[in-house]
Backbone bond lengths (Angstrom), bond angles and torsions (degrees), N, CA, C in turn:
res aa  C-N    CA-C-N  psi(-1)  N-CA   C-N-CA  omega(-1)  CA-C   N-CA-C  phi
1 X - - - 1.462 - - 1.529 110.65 -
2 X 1.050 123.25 -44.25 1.997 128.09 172.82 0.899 124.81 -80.52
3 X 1.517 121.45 -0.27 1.292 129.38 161.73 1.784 117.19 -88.79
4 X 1.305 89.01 -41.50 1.986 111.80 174.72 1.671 102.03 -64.23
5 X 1.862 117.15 -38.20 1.108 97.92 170.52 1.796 137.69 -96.09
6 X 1.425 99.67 11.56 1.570 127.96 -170.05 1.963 79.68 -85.29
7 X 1.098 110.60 -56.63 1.630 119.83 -158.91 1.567 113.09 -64.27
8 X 1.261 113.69 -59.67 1.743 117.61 171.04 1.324 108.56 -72.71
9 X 1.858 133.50 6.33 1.421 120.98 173.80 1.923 96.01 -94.49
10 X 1.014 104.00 -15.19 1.890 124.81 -176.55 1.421 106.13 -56.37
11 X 1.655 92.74 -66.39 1.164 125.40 174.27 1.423 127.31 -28.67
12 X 1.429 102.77 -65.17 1.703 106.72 147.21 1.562 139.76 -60.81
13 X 1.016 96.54 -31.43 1.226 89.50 -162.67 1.375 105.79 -98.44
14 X 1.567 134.28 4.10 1.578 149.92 164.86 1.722 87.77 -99.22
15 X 1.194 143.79 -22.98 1.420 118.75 165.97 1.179 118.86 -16.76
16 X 1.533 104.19 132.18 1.735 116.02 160.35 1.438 102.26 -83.94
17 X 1.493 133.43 -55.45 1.067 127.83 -173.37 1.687 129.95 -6.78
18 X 1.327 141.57 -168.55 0.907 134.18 -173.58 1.549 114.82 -179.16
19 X 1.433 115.54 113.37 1.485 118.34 -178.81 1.261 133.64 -25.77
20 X 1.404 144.04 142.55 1.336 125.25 -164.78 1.312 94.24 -101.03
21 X 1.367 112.03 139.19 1.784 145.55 173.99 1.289 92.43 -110.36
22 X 2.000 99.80 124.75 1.649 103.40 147.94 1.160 89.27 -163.77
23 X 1.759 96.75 138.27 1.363 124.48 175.05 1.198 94.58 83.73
24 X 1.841 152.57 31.65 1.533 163.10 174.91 1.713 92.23 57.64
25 X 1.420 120.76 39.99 1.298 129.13 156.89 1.533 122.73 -94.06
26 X 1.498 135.96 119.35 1.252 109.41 -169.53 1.520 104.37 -130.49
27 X 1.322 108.06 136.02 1.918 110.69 -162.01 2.060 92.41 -75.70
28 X 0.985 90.64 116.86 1.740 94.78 159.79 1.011 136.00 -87.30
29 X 1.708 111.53 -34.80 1.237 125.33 -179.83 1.358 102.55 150.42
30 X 1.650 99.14 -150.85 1.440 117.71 -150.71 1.389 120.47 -138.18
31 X 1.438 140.74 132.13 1.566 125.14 158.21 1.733 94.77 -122.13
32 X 1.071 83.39 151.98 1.977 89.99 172.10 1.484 86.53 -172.50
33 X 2.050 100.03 -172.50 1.258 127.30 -164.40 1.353 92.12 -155.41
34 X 1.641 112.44 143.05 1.130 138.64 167.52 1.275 139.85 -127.95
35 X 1.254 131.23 142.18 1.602 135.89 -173.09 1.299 111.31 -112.25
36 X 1.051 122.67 150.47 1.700 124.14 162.89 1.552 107.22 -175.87
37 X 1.556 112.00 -127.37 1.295 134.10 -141.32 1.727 110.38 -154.68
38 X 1.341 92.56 116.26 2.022 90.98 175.39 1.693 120.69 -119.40
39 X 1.057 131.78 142.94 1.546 122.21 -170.97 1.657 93.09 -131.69
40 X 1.192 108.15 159.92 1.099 126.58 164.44 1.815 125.92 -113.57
41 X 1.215 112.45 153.78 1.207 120.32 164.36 1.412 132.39 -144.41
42 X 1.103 113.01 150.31 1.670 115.67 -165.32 1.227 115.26 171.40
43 X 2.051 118.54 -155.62 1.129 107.35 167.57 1.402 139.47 -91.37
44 X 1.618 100.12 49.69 1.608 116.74 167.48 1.442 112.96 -133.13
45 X 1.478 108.10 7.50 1.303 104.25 -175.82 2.231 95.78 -162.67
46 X 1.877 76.44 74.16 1.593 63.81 -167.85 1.480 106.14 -114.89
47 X 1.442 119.09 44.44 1.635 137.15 147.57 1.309 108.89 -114.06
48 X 1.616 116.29 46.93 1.220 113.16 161.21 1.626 122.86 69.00
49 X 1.437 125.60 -37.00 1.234 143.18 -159.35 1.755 107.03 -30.24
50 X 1.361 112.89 138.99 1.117 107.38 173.80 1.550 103.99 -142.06
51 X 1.532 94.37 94.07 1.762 123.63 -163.91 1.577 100.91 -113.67
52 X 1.537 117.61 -58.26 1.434 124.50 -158.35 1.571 110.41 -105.90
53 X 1.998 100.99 65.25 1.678 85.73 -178.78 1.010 124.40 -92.61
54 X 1.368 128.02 147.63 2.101 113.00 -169.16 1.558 93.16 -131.73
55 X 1.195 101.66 169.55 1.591 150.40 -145.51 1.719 83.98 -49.37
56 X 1.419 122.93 151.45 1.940 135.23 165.71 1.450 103.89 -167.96
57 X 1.312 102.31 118.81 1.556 131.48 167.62 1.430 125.29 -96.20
58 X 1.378 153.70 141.10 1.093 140.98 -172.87 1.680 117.25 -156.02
59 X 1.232 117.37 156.02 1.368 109.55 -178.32 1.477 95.47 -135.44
60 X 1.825 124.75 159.32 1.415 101.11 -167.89 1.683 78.99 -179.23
61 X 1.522 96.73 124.01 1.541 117.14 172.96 2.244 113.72 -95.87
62 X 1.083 113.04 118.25 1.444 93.63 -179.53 1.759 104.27 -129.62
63 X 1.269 88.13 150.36 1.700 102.62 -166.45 1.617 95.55 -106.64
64 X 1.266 111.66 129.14 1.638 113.63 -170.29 1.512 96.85 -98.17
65 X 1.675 128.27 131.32 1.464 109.93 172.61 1.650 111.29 -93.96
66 X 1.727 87.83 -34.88 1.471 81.57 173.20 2.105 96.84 -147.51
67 X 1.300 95.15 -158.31 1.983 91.41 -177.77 1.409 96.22 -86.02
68 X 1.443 129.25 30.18 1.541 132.25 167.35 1.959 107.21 -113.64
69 X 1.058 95.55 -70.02 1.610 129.89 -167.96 1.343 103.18 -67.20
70 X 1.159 111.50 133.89 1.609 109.22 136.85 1.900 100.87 -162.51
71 X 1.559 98.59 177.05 1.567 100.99 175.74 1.634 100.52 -126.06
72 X 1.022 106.34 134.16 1.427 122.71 -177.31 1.868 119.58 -99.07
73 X 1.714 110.81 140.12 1.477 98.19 177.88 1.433 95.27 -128.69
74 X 1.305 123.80 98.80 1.338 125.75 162.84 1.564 135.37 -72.88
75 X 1.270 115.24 152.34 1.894 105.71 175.75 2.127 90.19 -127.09
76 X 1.257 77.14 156.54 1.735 78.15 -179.99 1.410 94.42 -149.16
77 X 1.905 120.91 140.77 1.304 117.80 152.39 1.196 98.85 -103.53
78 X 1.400 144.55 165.41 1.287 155.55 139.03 1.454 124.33 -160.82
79 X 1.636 94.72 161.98 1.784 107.77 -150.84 2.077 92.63 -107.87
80 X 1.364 86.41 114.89 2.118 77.56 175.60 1.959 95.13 -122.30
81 X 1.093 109.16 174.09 1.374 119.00 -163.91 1.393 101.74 167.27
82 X 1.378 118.37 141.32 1.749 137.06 140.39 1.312 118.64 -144.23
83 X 1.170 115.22 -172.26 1.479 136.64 168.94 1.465 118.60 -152.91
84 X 1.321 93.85 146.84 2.012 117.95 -179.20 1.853 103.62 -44.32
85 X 1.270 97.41 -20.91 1.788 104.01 -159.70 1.503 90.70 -78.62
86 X 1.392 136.04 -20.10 1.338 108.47 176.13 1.470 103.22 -113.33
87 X 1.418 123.83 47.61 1.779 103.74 156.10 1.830 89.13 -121.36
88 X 1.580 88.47 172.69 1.607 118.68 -178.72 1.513 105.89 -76.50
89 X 1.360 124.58 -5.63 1.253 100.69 -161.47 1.703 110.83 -108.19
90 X 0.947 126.37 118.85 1.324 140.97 -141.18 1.879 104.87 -57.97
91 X 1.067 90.46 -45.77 1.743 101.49 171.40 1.842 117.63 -49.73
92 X 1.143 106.92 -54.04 1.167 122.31 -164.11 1.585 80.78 -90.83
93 X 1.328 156.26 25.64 1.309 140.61 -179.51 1.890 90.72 -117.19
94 X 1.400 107.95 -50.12 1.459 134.66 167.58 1.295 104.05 -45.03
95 X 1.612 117.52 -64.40 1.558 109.18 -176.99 1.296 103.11 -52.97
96 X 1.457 126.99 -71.88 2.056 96.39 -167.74 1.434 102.70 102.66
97 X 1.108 135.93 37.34 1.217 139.29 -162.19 1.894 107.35 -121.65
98 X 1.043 128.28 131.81 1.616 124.69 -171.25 1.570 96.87 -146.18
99 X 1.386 115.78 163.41 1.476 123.97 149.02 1.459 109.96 -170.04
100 X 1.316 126.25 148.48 1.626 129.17 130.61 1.254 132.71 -87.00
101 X 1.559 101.19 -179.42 1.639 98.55 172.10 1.920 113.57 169.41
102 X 0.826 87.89 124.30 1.390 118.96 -173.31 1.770 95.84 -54.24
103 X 1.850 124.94 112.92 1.213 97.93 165.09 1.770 99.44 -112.43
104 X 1.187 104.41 167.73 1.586 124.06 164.91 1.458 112.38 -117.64
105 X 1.391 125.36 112.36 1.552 124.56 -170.92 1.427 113.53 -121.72
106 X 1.333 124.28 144.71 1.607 121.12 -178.52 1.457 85.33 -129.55
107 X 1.189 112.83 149.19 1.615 125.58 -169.98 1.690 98.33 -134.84
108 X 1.547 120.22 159.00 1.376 117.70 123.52 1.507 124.68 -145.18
109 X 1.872 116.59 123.90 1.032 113.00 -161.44 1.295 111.00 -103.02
110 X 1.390 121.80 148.72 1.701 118.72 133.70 1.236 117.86 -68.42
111 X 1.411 122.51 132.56 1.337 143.56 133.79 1.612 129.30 -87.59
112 X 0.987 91.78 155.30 1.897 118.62 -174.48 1.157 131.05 -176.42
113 X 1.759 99.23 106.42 1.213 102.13 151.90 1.057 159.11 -67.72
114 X 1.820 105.18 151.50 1.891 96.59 173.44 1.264 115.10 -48.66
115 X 1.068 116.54 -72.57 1.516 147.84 -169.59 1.506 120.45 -72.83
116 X 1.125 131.15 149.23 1.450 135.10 160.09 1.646 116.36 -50.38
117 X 1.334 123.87 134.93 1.535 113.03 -164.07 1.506 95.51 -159.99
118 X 1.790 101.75 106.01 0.990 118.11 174.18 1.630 111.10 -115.66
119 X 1.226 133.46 140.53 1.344 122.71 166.66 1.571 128.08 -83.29
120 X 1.101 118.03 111.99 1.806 118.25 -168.74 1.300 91.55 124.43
121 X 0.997 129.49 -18.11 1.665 109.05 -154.51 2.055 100.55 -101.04
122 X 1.253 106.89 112.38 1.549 93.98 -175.43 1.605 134.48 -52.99
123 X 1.847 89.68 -16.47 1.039 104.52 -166.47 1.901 123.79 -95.27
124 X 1.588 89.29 -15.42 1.486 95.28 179.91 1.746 101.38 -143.41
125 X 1.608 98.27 63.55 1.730 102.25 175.81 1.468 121.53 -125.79
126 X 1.420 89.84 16.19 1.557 94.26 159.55 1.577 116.75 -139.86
127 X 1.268 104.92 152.47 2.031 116.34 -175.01 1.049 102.88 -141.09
128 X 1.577 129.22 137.36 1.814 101.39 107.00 1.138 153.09 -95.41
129 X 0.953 139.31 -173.80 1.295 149.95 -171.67 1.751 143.46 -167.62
130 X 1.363 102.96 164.46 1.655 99.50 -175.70 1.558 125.19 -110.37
131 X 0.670 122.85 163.41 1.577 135.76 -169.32 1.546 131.03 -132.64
132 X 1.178 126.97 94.25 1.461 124.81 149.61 1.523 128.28 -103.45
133 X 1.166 93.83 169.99 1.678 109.43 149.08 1.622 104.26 141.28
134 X 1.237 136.89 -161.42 1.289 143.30 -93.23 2.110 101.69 -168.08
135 X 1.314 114.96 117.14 1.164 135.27 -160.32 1.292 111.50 -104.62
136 X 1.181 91.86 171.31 2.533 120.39 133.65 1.300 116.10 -169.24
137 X 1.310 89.10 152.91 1.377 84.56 -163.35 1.946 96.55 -143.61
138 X 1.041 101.45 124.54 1.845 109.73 161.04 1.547 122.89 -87.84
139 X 1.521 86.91 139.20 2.396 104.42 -162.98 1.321 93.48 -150.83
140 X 1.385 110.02 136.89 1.032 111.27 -163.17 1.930 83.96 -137.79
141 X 1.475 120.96 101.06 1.704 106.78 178.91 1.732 114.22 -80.73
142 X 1.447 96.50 128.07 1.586 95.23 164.65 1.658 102.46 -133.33
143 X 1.587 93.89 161.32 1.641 101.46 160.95 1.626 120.03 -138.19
144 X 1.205 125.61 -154.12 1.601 132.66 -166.93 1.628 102.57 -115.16
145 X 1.527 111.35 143.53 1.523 101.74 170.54 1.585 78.32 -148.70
146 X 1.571 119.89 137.37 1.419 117.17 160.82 1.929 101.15 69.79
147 X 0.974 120.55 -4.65 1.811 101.58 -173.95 2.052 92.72 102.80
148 X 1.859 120.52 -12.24 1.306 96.12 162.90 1.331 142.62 -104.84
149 X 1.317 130.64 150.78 1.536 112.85 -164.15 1.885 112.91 -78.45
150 X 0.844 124.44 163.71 1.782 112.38 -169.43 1.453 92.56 -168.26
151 X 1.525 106.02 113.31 1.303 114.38 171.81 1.801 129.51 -88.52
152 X 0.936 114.26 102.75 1.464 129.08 -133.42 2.034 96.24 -72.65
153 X 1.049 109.55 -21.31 1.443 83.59 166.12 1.630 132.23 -98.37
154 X 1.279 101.16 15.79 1.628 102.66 165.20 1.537 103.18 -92.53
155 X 1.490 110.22 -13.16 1.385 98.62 -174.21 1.870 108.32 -94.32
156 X 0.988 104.48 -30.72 1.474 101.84 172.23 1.402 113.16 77.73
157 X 1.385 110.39 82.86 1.489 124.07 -151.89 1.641 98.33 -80.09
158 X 1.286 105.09 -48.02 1.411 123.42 -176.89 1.475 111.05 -94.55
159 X 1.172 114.80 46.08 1.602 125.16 170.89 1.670 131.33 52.31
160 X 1.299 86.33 12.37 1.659 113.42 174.60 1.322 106.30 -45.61
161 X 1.462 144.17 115.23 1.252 162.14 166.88 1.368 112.29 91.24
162 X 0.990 102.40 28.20 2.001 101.81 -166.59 1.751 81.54 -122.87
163 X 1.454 88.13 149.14 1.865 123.18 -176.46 1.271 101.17 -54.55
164 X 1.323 133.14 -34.03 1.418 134.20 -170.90 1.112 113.58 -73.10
165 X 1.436 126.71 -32.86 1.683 141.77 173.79 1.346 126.37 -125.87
166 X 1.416 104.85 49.26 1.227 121.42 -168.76 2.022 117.36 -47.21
167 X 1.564 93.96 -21.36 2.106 93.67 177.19 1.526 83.38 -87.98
168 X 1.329 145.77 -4.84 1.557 113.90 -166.65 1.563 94.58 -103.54
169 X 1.523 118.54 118.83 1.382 126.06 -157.75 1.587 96.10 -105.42
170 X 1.320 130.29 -176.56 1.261 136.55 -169.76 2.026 93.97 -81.28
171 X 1.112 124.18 146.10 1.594 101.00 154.75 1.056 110.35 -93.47
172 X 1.378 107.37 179.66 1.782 114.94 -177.47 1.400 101.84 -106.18
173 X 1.607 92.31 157.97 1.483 113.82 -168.99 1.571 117.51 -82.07
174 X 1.708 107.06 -7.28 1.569 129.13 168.16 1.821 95.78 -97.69
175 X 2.027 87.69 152.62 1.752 92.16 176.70 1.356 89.39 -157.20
176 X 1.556 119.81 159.16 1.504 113.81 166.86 1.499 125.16 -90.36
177 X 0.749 140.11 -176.40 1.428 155.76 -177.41 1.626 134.00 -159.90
178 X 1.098 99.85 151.03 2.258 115.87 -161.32 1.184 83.19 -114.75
179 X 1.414 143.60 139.37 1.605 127.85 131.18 0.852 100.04 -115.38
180 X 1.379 119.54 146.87 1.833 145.04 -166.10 1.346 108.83 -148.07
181 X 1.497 116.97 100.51 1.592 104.99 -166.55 1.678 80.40 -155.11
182 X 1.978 92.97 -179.11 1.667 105.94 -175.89 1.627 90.41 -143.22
183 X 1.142 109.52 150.63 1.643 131.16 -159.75 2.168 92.28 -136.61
184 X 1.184 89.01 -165.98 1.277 121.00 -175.42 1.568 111.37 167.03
185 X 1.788 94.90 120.17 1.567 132.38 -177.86 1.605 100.24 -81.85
186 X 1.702 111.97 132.93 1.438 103.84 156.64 1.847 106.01 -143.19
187 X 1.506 120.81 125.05 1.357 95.15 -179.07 1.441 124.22 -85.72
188 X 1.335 135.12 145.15 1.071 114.19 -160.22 1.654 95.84 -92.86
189 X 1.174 91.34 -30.18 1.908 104.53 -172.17 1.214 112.22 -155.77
190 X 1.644 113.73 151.48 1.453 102.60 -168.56 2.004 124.39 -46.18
191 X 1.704 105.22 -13.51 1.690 91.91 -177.02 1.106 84.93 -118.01
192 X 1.567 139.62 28.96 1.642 102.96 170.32 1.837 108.27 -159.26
193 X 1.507 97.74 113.43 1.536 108.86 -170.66 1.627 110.51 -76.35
194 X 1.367 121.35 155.69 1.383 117.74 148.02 1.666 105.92 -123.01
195 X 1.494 98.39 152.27 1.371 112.85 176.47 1.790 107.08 -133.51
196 X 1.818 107.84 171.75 1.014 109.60 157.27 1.614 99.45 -155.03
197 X 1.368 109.67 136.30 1.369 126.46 169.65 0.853 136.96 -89.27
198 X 1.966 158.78 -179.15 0.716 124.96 149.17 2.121 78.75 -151.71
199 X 1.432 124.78 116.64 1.545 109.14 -177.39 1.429 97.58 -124.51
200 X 1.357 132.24 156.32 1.061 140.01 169.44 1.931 122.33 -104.11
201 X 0.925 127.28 110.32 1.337 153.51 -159.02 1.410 110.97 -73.79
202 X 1.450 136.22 54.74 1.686 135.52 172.17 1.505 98.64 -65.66
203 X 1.661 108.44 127.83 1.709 128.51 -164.37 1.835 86.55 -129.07
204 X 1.344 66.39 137.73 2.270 99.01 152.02 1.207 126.67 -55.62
205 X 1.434 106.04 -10.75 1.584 104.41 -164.90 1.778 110.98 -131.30
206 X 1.143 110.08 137.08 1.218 117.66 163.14 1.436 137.11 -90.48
207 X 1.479 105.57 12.15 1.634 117.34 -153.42 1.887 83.89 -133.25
208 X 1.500 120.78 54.04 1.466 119.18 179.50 1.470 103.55 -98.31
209 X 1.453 96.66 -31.44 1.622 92.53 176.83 2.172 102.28 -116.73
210 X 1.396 118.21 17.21 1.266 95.31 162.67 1.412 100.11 109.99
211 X 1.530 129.57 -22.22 1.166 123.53 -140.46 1.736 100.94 -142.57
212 X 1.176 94.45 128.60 1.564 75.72 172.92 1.782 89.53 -177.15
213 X 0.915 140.14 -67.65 2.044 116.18 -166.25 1.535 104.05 -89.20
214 X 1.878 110.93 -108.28 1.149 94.07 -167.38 1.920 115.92 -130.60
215 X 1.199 129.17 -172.31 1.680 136.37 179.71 1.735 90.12 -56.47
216 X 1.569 95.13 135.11 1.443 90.93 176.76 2.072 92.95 -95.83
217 X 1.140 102.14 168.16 1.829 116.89 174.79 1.777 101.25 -23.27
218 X 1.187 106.23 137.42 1.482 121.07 167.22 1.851 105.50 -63.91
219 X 1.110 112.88 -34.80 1.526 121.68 -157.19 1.581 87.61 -104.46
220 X 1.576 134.65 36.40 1.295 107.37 -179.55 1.884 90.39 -127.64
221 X 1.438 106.20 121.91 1.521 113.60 -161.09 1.289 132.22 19.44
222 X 1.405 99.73 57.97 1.892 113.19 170.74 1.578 92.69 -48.97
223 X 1.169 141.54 -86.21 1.573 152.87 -86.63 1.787 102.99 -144.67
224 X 0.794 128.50 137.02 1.300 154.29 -179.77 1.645 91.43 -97.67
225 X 1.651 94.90 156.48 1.598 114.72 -176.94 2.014 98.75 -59.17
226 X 1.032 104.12 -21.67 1.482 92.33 -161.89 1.845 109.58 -95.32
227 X 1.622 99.41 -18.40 1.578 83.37 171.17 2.164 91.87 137.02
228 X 0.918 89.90 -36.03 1.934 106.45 -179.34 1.262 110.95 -70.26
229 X 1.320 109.42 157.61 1.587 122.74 -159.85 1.535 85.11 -86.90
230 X 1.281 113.65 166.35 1.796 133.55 -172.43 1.486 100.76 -115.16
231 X 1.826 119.31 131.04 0.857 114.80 -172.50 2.154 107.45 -55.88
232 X 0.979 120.64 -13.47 0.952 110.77 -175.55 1.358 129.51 -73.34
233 X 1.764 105.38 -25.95 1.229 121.42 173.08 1.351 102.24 -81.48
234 X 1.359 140.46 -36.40 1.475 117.89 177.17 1.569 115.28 -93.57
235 X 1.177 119.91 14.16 1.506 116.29 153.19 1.074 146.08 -119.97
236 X 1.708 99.21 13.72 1.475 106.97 -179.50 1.790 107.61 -108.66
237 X 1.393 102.97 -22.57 1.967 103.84 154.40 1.813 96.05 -134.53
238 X 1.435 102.22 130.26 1.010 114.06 -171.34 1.792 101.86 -131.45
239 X 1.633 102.33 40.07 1.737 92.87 173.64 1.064 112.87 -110.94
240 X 1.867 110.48 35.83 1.964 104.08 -178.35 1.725 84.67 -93.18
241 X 1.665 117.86 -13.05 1.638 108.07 -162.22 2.177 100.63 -88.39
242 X 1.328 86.30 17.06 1.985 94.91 166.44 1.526 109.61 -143.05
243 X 1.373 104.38 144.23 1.566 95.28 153.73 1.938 74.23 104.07
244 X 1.567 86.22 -151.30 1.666 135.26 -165.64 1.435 96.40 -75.58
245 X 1.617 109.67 -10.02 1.734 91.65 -150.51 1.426 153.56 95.20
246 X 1.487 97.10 -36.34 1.609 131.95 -167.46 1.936 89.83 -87.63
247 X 1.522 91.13 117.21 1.658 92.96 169.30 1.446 135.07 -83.42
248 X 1.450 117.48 140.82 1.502 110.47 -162.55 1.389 101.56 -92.48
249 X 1.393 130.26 -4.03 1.449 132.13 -150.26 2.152 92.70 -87.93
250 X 1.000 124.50 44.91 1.982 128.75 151.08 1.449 110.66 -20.41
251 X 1.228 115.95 156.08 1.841 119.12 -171.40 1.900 77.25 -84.26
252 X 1.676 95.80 141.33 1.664 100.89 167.02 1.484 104.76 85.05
253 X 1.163 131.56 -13.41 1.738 114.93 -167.94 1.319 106.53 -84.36
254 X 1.381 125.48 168.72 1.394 125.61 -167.34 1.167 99.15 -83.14
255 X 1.426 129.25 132.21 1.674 134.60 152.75 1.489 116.35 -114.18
256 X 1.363 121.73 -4.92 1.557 102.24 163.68 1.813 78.81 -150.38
257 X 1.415 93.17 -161.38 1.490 132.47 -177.49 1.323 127.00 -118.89
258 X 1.444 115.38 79.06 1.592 119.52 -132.64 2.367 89.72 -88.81
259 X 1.551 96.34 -36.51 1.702 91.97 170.17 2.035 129.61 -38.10
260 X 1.344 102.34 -1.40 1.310 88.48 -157.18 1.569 96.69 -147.10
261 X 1.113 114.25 122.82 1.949 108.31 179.74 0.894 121.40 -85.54
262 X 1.228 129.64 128.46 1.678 141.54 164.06 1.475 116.58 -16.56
263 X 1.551 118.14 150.77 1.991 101.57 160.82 1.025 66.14 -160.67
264 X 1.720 94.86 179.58 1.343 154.75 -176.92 1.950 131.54 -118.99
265 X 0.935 117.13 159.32 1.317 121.66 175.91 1.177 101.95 -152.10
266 X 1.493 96.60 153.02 1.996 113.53 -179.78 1.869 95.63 -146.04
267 X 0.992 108.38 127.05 1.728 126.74 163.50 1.304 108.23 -118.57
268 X 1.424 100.84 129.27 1.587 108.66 -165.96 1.431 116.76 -148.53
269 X 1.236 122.18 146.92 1.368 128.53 168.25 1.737 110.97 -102.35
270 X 1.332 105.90 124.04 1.530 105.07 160.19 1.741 118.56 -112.87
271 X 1.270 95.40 -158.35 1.441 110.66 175.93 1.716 91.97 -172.16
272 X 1.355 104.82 144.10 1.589 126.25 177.04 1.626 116.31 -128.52
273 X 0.880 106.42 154.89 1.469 123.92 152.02 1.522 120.14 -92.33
274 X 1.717 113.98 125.36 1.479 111.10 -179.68 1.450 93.12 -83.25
275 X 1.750 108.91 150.65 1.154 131.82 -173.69 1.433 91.59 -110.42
276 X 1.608 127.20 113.43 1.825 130.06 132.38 1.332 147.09 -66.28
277 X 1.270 90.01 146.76 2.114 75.43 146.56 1.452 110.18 -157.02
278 X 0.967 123.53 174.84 1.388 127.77 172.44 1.495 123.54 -101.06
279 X 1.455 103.62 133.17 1.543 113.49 -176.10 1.554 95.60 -119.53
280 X 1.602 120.43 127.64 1.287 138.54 -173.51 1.701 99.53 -63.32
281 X 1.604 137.41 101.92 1.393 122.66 -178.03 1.649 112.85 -49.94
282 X 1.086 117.86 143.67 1.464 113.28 -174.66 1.976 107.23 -81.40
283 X 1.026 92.75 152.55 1.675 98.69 -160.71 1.649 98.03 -76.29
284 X 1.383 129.68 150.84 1.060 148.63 157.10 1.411 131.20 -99.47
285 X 1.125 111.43 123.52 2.016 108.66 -176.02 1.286 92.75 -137.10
């Protein structure tokens, strides 16, 4: 997939092609901003479900090469989050496991259209089209214990920096990203487009929601000097707060699905501004 999107971003941007001029008008491109919807998926939502979508904002400059081509530079904030409490599967209802997290994403895509896509022109002002290319993006997972917020990778749920698991290292709060999605262009008027997207987000990381191999040691900082459980011990197995009480989280038992990386999705509506310039028509005699 990052090679396919290293290759069609080439693709554009070594274009011979050439912007369409009419009337010594020449389309440059685009800036706009967009709103929508982001979901997550992983190992809290691993039938796909797309139940818990939250809030995505975006800003996004695009350079037109020709009424096919262009390369796109997007910014995205968005809010993703689930919990074990809404799947069917009894295990993962038992585990008790939740998070959010704030992402910040920088993208840059190719686009391409089906269709010819000029703005002004009645006749060729609407497309669709597809979208790749190649990211990063910063996530930072936290959740709630008691009414407090606790951002779960300084705590190291899965024994990340502790003597006991010395290969399980902290992850980082940066990850990469693919987006691969299909939109549709419509102009409303020669300076002002609407679109809607919808791209899907394959990430580097398996640690988007926190979770991913296995229960670190029962005996690895339960207890505080004073006698009280450590937020770490009640948020890294949290299935005594269902059930019997009795925790399933054993040194070694499976708590995520470390084979397979997390992603994301964002569906969005924008609106742009067409970018010009003027090319002097060359004189005729």
């Amino acid at each position: 997939m990052k090679k396919l999107s290293v290759s069609f971003l080439l693709v554009i941007i070594f274009s011979a092609s050439r912007a369409q001029v009419v009337d010594g008008v020449k389309q440059e491109g685009e800036i706009g901003v967009t709103v929508g919807a982001a979901h997550y998926f992983g190992d809290l939502n691993t039938n796909v479900g797309i139940n818990r979508p939250k809030p995505a904002v975006g800003v996004f400059f695009r350079k037109q090469f020709s009424e096919y081509i262009a390369l796109r530079l997007g910014l995205h904030y968005a809010q993703l989050g689930y919990s074990d409490i809404y799947s069917n599967n009894e295990f993962q209802k038992r585990r008790n496991l939740s998070f959010n997290s704030n992402i910040w994403e920088a993208t840059l895509q190719g686009d391409f259209n089906f269709m010819r896509f000029v703005p002004g022109d009645p006749y060729l002002r609407f497309t669709p089209y597809v979208t790749l290319g190649i990211g990063a993006f910063n996530y930072d997972p936290y959740a709630y214990l008691g009414g407090t917020k606790f951002y779960l990778r300084n705590i190291g749920t899965e024994g990340q920096g502790s003597s006991l698991y010395p290969n399980r290292k902290p992850y980082s709060a940066v990850a990469f990203c693919m987006p691969l999605g299909m939109g549709v262009k419509y102009s409303i008027n020669p300076n002002l487009n609407f679109s809607f997207e919808v791209a899907y987000r394959f990430t580097t990381t398996d640690y988007l929601d926190d979770i991913s191999t296995t229960y670190a040691p029962d005996a690895y900082a339960q207890t505080m000097p004073d006698g009280t459980a450590t937020a770490w011990y009640l948020l890294q197995d949290r299935s005594y707060e269902t059930g019997d009480g009795v925790r399933i989280g054993t040194k070694g038992r499976q708590r995520g699905f470390s084979g397979q990386r997390d992603a994301y999705i964002i569906a969005e509506v924008g609106l742009a501004l067409t970018l010009t310039s003027y090319k002097c028509p060359t004189a005729k005699y």
